[in-house]
SEGU-397451 format. One record per atom (N, C-alpha, C): z, x, y; residue in one letter. Coordinates in steps of 0.2 Angstrom, whole numbers, plus 5000, padded with zeros to 4 digits. Layout:
% residues N
ZXYA/...
% end
This chain:
% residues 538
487753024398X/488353064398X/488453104404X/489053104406X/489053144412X/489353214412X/488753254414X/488753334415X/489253354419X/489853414416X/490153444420X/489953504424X/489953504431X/489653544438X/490153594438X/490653554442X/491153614445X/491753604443X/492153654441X/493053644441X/493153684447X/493253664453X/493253744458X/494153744460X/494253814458X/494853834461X/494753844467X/495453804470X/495553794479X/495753894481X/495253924481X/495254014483X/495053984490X/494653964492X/494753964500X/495053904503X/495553884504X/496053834504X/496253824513X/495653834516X/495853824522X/495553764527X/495953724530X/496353654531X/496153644539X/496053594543X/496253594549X/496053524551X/496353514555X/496453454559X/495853434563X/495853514568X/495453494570X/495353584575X/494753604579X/494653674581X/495653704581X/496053674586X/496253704588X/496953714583X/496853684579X/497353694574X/497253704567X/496753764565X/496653804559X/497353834558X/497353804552X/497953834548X/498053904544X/497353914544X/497054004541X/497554014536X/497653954530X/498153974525X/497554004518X/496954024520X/496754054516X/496954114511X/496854074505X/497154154499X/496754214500X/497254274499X/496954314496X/496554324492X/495654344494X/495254334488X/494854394486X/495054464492X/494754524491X/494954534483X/495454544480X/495854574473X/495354514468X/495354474469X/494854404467X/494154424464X/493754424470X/493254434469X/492854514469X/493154524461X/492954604458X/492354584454X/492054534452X/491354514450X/491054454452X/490354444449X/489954414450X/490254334448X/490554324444X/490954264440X/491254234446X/491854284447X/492254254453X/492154234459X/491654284459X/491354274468X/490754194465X/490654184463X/490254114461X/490954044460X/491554074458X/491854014458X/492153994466X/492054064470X/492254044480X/491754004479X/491154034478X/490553994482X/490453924482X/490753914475X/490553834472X/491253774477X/491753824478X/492153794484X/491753794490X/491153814494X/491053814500X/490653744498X/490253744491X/489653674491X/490353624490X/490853624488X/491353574488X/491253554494X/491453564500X/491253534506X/490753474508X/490253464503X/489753434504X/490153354502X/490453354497X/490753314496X/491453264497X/491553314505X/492153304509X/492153224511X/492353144512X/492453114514X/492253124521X/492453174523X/492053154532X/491453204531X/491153224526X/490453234527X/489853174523X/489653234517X/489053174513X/489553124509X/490253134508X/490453094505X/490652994508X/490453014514X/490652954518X/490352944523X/490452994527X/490352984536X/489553014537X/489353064533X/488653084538X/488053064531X/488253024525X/487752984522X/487852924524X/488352904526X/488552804526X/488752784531X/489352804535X/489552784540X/489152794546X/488952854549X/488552884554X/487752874554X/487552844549X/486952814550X/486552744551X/487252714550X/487252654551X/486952634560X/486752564562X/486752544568X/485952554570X/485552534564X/484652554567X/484352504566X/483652494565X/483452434564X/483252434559X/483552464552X/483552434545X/484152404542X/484852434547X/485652404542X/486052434550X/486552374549X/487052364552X/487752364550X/488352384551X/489052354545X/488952304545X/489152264541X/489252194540X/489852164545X/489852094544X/490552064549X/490052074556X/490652024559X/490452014569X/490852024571X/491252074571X/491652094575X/491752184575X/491952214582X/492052304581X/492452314580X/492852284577X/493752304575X/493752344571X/494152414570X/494452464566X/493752504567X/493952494560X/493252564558X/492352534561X/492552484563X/491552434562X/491452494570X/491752534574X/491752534579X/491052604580X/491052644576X/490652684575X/489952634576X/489952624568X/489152594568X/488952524573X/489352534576X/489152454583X/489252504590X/489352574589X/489052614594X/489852584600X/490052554597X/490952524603X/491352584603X/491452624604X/491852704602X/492152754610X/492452774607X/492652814613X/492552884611X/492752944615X/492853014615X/493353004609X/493852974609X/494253004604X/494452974597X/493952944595X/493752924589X/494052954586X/494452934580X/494652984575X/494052994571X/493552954569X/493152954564X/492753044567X/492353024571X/492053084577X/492453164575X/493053134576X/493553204577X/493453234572X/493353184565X/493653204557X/492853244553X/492453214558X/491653254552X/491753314557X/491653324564X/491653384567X/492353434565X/492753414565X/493153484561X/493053484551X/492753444549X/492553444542X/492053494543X/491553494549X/490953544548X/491253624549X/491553614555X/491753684556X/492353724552X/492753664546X/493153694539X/492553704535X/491853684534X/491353714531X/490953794533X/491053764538X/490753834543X/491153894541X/491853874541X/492153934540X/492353964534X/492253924528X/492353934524X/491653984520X/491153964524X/490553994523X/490454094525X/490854064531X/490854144534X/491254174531X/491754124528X/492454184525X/491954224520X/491754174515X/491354184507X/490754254508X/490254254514X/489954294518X/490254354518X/490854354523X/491154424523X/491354454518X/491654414514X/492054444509X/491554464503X/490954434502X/490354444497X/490254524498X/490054524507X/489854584509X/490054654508X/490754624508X/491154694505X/491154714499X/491354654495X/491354654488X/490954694484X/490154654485X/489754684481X/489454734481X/489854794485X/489654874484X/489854894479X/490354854473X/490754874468X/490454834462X/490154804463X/489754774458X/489154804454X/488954784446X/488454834444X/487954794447X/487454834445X/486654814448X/486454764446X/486454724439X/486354644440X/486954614441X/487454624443X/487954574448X/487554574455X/487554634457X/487154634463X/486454604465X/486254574461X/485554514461X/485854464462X/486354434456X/486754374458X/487154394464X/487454434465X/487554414473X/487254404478X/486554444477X/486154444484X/485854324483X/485754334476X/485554254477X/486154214479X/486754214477X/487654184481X/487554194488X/487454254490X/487354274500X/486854234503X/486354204499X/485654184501X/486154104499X/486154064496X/486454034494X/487154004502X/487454044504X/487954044508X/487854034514X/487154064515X/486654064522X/486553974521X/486054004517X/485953914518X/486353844521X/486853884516X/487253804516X/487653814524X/487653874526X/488053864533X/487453844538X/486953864538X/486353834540X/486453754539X/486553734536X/486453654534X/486953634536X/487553644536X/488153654541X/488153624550X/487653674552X/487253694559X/486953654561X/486353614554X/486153584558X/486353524557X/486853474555X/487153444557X/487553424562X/487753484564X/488253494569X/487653494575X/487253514576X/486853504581X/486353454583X/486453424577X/486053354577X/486253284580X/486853304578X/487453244579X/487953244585X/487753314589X/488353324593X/488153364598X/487453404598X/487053424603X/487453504604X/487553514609X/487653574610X/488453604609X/488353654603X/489153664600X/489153724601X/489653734598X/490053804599X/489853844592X/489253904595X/489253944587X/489553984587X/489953984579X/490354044576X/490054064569X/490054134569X/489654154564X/490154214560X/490654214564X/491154254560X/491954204559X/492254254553X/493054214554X/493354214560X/493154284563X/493654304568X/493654264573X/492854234576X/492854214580X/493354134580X/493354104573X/493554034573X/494254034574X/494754104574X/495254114577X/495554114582X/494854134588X/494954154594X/495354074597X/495654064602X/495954024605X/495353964609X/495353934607X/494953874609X/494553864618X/495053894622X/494853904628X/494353974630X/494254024623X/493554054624X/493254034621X/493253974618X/492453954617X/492153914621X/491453964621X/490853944623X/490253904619X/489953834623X/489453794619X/488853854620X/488353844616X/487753864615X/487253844616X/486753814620X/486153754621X/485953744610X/485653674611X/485553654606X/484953724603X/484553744608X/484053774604X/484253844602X/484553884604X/485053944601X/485153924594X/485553864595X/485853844586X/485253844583X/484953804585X/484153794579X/483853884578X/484053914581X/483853974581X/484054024574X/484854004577X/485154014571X/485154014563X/485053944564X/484553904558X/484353894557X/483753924560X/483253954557X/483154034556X/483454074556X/483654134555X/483954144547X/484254094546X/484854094542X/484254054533X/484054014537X/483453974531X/483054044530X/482654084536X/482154114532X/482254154529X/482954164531X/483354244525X/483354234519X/483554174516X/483654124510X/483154104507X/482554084510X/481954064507X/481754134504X/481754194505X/481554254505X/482054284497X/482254244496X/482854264491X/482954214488X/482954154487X/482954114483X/482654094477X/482754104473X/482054064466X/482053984468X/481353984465X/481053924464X/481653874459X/481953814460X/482253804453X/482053814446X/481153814445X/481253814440X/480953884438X/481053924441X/481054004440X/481854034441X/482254014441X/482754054442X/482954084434X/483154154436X/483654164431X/484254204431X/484454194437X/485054234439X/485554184440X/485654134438X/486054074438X/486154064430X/486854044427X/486754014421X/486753934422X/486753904426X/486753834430X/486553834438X/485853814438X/485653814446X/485753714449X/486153704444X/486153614447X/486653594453X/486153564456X/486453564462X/486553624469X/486053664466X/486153734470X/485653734475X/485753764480X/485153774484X/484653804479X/484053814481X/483453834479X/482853854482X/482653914484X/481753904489X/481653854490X/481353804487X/480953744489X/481553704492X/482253704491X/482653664496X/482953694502X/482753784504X/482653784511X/482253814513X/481553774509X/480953764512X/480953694516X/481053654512X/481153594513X/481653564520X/482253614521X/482653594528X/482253624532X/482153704531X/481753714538X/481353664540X/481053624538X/480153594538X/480753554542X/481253504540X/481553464540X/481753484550X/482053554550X/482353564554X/481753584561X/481353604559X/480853614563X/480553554567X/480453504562X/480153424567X/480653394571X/481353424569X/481953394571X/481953434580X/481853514578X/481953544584X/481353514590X/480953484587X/480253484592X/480153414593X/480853374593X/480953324595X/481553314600X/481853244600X/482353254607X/483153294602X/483453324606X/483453334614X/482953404617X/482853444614X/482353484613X/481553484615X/481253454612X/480653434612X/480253494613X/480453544607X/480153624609X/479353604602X/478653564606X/478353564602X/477753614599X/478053674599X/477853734596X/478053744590X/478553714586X/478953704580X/478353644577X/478053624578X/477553584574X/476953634570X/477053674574X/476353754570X/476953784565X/477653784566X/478053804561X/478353774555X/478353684556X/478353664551X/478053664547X/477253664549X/476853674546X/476553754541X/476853794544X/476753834540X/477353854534X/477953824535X/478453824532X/478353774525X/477953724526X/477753684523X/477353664517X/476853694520X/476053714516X/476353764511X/476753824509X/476553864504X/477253794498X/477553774500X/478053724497X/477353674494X/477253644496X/476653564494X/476253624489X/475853664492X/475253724487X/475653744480X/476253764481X/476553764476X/476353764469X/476453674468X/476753654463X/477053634459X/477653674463X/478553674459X/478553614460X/478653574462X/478853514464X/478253434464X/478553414463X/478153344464X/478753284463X/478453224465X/478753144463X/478653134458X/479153134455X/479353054448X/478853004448X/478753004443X/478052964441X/478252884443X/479152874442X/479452804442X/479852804447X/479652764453X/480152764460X/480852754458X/480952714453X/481452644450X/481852724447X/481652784445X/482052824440X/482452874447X/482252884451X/482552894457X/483452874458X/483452814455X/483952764457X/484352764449X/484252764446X/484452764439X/484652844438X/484352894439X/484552974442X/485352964443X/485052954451X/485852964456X/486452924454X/486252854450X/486952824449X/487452854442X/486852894439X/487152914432X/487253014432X/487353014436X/487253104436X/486653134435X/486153114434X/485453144431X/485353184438X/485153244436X/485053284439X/484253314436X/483753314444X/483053304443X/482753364449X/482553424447X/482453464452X/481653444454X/481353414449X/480653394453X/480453364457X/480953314458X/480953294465X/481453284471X/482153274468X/482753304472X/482853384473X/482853394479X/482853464483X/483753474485X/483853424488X/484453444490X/484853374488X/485553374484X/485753334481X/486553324481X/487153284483X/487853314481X/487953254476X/488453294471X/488553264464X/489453254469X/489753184464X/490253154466X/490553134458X/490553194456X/490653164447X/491453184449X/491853164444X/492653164445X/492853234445X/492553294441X/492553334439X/492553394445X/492453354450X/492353404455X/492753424460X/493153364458X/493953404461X/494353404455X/495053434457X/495553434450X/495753374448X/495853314452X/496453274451X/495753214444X/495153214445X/494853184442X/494553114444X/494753094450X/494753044452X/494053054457X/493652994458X/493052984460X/493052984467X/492653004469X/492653064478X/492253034483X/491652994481X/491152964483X/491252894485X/490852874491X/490852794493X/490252764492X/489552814489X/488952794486X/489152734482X/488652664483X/488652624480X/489252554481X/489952604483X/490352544485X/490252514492X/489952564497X/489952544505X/489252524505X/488752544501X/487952524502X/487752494497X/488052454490X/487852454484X/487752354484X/487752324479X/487552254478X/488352224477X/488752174479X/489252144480X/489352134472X/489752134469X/490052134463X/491052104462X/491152054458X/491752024457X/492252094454X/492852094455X/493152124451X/493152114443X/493352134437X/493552114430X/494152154429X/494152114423X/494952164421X/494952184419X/494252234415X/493952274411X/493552324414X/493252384413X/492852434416X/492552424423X/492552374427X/492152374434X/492752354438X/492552394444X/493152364449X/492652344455X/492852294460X/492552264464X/492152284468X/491452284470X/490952304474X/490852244480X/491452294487X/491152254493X/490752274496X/490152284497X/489452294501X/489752284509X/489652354515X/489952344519X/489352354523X/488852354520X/487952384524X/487952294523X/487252284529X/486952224531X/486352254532X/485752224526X/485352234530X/484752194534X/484652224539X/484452164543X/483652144543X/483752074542X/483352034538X/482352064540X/482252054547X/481752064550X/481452124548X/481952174545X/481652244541X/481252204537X/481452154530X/480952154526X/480552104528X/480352074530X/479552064533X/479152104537X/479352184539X/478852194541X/478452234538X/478752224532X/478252284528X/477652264527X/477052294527X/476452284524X/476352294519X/475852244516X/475852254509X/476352234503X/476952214508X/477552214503X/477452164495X/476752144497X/476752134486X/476752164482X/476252224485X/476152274482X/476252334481X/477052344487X/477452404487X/477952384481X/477952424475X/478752444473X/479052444474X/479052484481X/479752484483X/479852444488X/479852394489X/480052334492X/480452294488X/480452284481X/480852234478X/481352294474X/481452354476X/481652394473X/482252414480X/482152394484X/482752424491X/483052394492X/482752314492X/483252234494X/483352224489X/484152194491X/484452144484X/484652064490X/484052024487X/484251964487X/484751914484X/485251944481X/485551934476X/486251974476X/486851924474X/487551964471X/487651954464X/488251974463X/488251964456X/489051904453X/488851854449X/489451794448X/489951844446X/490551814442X/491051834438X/490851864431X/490251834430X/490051874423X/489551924423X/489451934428X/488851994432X/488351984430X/488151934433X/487251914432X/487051914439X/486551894442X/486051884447X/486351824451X/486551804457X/486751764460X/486251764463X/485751724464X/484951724471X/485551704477X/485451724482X/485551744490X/485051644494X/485151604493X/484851544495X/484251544492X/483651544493X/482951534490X/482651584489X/482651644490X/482651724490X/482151754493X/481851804496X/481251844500X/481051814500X/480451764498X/479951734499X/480251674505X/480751644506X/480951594509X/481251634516X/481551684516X/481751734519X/481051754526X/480451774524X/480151794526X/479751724527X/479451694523X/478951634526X/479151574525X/479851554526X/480151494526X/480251464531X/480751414534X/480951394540X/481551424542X/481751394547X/482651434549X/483151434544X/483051374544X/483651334537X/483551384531X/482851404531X/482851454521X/483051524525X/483051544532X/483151604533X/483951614535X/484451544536X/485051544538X/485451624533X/485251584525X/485751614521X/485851684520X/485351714525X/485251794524X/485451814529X/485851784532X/486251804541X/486751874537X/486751924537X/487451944534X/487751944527X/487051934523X/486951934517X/486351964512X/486052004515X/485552044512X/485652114512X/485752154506X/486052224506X/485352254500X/485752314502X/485152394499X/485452384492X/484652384485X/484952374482X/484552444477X/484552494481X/484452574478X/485052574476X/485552554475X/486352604474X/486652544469X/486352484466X/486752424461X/486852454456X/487652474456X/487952504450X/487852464444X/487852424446X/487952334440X/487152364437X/486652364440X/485852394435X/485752444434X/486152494437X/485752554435X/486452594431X/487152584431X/487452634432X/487552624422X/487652674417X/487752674411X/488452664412X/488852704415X/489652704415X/489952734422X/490152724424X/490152744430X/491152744433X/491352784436X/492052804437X/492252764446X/492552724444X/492852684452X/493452654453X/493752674459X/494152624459X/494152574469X/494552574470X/494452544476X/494052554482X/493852604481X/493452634488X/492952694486X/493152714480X/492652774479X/492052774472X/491552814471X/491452804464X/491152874464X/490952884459X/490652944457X/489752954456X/489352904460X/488652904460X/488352974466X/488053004466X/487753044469X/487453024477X/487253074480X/486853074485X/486453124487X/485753094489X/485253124492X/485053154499X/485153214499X/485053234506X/484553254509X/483853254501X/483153294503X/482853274496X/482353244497X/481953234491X/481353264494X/480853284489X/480153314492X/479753254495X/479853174494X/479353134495X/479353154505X/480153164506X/480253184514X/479853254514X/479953294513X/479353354517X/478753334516X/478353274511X/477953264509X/477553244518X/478153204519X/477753154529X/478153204532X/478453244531X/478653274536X/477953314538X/477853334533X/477153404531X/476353374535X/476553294534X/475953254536X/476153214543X/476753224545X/476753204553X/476853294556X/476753344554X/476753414558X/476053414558X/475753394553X/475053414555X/474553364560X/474853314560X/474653264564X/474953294572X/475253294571X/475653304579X/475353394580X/475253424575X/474853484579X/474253484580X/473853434578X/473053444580X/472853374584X/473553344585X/473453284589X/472853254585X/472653254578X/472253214575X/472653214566X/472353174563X/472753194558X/472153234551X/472253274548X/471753334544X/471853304537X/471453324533X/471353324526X/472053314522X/472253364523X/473053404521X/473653314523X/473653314527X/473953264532X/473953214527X/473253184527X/473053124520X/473453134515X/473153174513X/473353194505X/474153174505X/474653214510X/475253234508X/475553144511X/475453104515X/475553024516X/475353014509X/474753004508X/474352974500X/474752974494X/474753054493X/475353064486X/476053004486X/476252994495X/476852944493X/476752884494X/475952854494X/475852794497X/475552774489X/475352824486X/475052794478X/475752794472X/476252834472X/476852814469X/476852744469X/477052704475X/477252644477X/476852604476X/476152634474X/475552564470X/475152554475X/475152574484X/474552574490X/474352614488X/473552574491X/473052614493X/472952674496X/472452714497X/472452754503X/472352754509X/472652814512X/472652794521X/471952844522X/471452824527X/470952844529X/470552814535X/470352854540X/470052844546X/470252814551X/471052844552X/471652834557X/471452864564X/471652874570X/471652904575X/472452944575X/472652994579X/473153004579X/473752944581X/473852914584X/474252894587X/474452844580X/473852804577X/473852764571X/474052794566X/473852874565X/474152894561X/474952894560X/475052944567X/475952944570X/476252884566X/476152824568X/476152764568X/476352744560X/475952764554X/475852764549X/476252804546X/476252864547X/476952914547X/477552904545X/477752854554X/478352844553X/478752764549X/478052724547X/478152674543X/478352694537X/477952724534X/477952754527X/478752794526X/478852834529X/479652844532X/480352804529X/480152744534X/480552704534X/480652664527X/479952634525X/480052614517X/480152664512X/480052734511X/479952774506X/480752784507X/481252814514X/481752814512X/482252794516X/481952714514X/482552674517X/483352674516X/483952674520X/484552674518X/484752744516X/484352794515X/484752864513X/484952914520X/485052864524X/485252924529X/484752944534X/484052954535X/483752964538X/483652934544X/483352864544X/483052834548X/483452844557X/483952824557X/484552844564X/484252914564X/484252974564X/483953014567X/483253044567X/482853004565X/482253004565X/482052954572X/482552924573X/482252874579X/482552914586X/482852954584X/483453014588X/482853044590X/482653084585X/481953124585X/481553104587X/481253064588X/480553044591X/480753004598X/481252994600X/481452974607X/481452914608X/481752874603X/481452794601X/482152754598X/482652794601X/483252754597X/483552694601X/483552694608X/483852624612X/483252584611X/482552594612X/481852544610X/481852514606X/481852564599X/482152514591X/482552464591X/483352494595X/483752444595X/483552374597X/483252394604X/483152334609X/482652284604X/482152344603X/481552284601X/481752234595X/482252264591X/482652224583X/483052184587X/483252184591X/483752144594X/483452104596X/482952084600X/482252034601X/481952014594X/481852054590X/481552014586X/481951984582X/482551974582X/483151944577X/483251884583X/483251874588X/483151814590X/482751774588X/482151804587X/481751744584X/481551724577X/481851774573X/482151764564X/482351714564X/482951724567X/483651654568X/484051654573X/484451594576X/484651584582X/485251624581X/485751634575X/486151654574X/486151724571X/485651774570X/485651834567X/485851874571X/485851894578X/486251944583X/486751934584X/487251854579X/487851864578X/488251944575X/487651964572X/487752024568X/487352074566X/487252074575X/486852134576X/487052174582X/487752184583X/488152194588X/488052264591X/487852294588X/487352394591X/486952364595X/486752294595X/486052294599X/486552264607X/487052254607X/487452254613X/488052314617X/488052364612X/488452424613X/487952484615X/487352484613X/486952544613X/487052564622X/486852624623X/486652654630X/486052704627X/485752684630X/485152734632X/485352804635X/485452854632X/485452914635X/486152954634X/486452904629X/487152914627X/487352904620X/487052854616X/487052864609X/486552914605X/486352954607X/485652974605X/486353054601X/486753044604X/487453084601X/487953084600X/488453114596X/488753074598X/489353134603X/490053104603X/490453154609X/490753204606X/490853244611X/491153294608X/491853274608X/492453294602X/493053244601X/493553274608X/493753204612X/494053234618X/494753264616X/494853264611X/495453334609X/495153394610X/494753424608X/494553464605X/494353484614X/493953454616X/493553484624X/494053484627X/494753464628X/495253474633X/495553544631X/495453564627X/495553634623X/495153674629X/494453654624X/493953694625X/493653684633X/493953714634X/493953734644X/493353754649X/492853794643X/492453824647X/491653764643X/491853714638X/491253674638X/491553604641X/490653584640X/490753504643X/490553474636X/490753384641X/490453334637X/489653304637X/489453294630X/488853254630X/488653214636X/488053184637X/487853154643X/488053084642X/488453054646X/488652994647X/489252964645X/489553024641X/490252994637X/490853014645X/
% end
C-alpha cells in the first residue's frame, strides 16, 4: 500500500528556463510562514525538486550516467536524445541546459526557504523553534547537495548563496574554482550534521521519510570528500576527512544493510521506505505532485522490457544496454547474489512470463560467438523489473512512480574502506571490516592480505557490483582519473566478446579525454555570463 509523503503547495513557484531568465514569480510567503507547519510545507517544495525530470527524476539518475563500462543507451545510432549518453553533444544541448538551470531553480528555491526561515522563526514559540532550527539544517543540506552536483558535473560554477545574488544580471557573474564550492559544501553538511537527528532518534518531525538525516549528511560529506580528493581537484588531504567523517557514522550503529539484497529492490519499486539502509532516497509516488500522475522514469528507461496489455500494465521499453563484457567479469559470480539479481537475461512475452534472451548467462559468458550473438543490445539491469517486484504500481508512457536511490550505507560502507586505504596507503583493520560487511551480504568470502594498490583494486570492483546501474559508476571513474581508460579498455574488450558488439558501444567512439570528464557549461548561459569561461575542451 502506497504511503502518502507530500501534497506540497506550489508556495515557492519559481520557474526558469534558464540563469538568465528567472521569472522571480515567487509568492508571497513572509504572512505564510507564521508557524512551524507552514514553513515545513515551503520546505517539502525545496525536496520536490529532487524529483524534477531534469534532475533524479530523469537526467542526473538515468540519462547522465549512462556511457561507462557497465551500460550504454540502447540502439546504434546518436539521433535525438542518444546524444548525451554517446558523449556526441555540443555546448548547446538542451538536455545540459535543462539539469543546470533545474539545479540552480533548486538552489534558489533553497535560499529563498533559508532567508525567509531566518526571519520568521524569531516569532515562533520555543519548540517551533527546534523544529525550525532541524528545517534550516535540513535546507542546508539539500542546497549542499544541490552544489555538489552542480560541481561534479560541470566543474567550476557560479556560487550563489543568496536570492539577491540570483537576481543580479548574468554578466556579474563570477565562476568559483571547483574547490571553493566543495568548500561550501562542506560548510553547509557540517552545520547539518551538528543538527540533525539520527533517523531513528528524531522527534521533532511527525514524519522523517524521505528527509535528510545526520547519518545522510554524514554519508554525502564522506561521499563528497573522496569526490573532492579526486579529479578535477585531487586535494588528497580530504582522505583524513573522509575518514573522520565516516568512522563515527559506521561506530554508530544506526545503520546497517538489509539482511536480503533482493529486499532492496522490492523496497524501491513499492514505496517501502527503509532508513536502515537508504540514507538518501527520492520517492516518485503520484502524490507528490498535484495532478496525480507518476513523475519518475525509474524502471521505464532502466527496467526489463515488458509488452503492453489492456489491463493494469503499460509497456516497458528498456532504453539502458548492458554491456555484455560487464557480466563475465565478475568474480565469483556463482556465488554473488547479486549477480543474478542486476542482469536480466530475459523479457517478458504477452503474458508476462520469462522470455530467456537466446541460451542465457551461462552461454553468454562461456559459450561461442553465435551463444553470445543474442546479447548484442539485449541484456538490461534487472534491479528495477516492475513485472517482479512491483505489488501495483502507477504508469503510463514514460513515467512511473518507483523510487530512487541516491545513498545507501552499503556506499559509505567502500567509501569509508577506500579512505582508509588511500590514507595509509595500505589498507587497516577498519578498511577490512567495512569491504567485508558488503562482501558477506552478497554470500563472499572475506577479503584479507591485500597490498594497497590490490586493495584499491578491490575497492573499486566491489563498487561496481554492489551498485551497479544506480548512478554511480560514471563519476567514480571521473574521480579516480580513469574515465577515457575505462572507455577505451570496454571498447577493446567488446571487440573480442563479439565482432559486432561496438556496433553499440558508440561512447567508445565520441569520448575525448580531458573533455568528457564534464560536462559544458550551456552556451546560452556563458554568452550571458561574460566574465566566466568554458570547460576544457568544449
Amino acid at each position: 500500500m502506497k504511503k502518502i509523503i507530500y501534497s506540497v503547495a506550489a508556495v515557492l513557484a519559481f520557474a526558469s528556463c534558464s540563469l538568465d531568465e528567472q521569472s522571480f514569480t515567487e509568492m508571497e510567503v513572509k504572512d505564510y510562514m507564521k508557524n512551524a507547519s507552514e514553513a515545513e510545507t515551503v520546505l517539502l517544495g525545496v525536496y520536490e525538486n529532487l524529483s524534477d525530470e531534469h534532475m533524479y527524476g530523469y537526467h542526473l539518475s538515468l540519462y547522465f550516467t549512462l556511457g561507462t563500462d557497465q551500460a550504454v543507451v540502447s540502439g546504434g545510432s546518436t539521433d535525438s536524445w542518444r546524444n548525451v549518453p554517446c558523449n556526441f553533444y555540443s555546448t548547446s544541448a538542451a538536455q545540459v541546459q535543462q539539469t543546470w538551470a533545474a539545479l540552480y531553480n533548486a538552489i534558489y528555491d533553497a535560499n529563498s526557504f533559508i532567508e525567509k526561515l531566518s526571519a520568521a522563526a524569531h516569532d515562533y514559540s520555543p519548540v517551533e523553534q527546534q523544529k525550525a532550527a532541524v528545517m534550516m539544517a535540513e535546507a542546508r543540506a539539500l542546497r549542499a547537495m544541490f552544489y555538489f552536483d552542480l560541481v561534479r558535473w560541470y566543474g567550476n560554477v557560479v556560487l550563489m548563496t543568496s536570492t539577491e545574488q540570483s537576481r543580479q544580471h548574468p554578466s556579474t557573474f563570477v565562476q568559483s574554482p571547483a574547490a571553493e564550492v566543495y568548500e561550501f559544501i562542506e560548510q553547509e553538511l557540517q552545520y547539518a550534521i551538528k543538527i540533525l537527528p539520527y533517523a531513528s532518534e528524531d522527534t521533532y518531525r511527525a514524519s522523517n521519510s524521505y528527509r535528510f538525516s545526520k547519518a545522510a549528511a554524514m554519508g554525502l560529506l564522506t561521499k563528497v570528500y573522496c569526490t573532492w580528493a579526486g579529479y578535477p581537484v585531487y586535494d588528497e588531504t580530504k582522505w583524513q576527512k573522509a575518514v573522520t567523517t565516516a568512522k563515527p557514522l559506521v561506530e554508530s550503529g544506526k545503520h546497517g544493510l538489509l539482511e536480503d539484497y533482493e529486499k532492496l529492490w522490492y523496497n524501491t519499486t513499492n514505496g517501502v521506505w527503509n532508513p536502515k539502509e537508504s540514507l538518501i532516497e527520492v520517492p516518485f509516488y503520484a502524490n507528490v505532485i498535484s495532478s496525480g500522475d507518476p513523475v519518475g522514469r525509474i524502471g521505464k528507461w532502466n527496467g526489463v522490457p515488458a509488452p503492453q496489455r489492456k489491463t493494469d500494465f503499460i509497456r516497458i521499453n528498456s532504453y539502458w544496454y548492458v554491456i555484455p563484457t560487464f557480466i563475465s567479469q565478475w568474480k565469483d559470480y556463482t556465488k554473488d547474489i547479486r549477480w543474478s539479481l542486476s542482469f536480466a537475461d530475459y523479457q517478458y512475452d504477452d503474458n508476462l512470463n520469462k522470455k530467456l534472451i537466446g541460451k542465457g548467462f551461462e552461454a553468454a559468458i562461456n559459450g561461442t560467438e553465435s551463444d553470445r550473438k543474442p546479447f548484442n543490445g539485449k541484456l538490461y539491469p534487472a534491479k528495477w523489473d516492475l513485472v517482479k517486484y512491483a505489488d501495483t504500481f502507477l504508469s503510463d508512457a514514460n513515467y512511473t512512480n518507483t523510487n530512487w536511490y541516491i545513498l545507501r550505507y552499503s556506499d559509505v560502507l567502500l567509501l569509508y574502506a577506500e579512505a582508509l586505504n588511500e590514507l595509509g596507503k595500505a589498507p587497516t583493520d577498519d578498511a577490512y571490516e567495512a569491504i567485508n560487511i558488503v562482501r558477506r551480504r552478497a554470500g563472499l568470502s572475506d577479503l584479507s592480505g591485500l597490498s594497497y594498490e590490490q586493495f584499491r583494486q578491490a575497492v573499486r570492483d566491489e563498487r561496481s557490483h554492489e551498485l551497479c546501474f544506480e548512478g554511480h559508476r560514471k563519476q567514480d571513474l571521473i574521480r579516480w582519473g580513469i574515465y577515457y581508460e575505462s572507455i577505451m579498455q570496454t571498447r577493446n574488450d567488446l571487440n573480442q566478446w563479439h565482432e559486432q558488439a561496438n556496433n553499440y558501444y558508440l561512447v567508445g567512439q565520441y569520448t575525448v579525454k580531458g573533455k568528457h570528464e564534464l560536462l559544458p557549461i550551456p552556451q546560452r548561459d556563458l554568452d550571458l555570463m561574460t566574465s566566466c569561461t568554458q570547460n576544457p575542451n568544449w
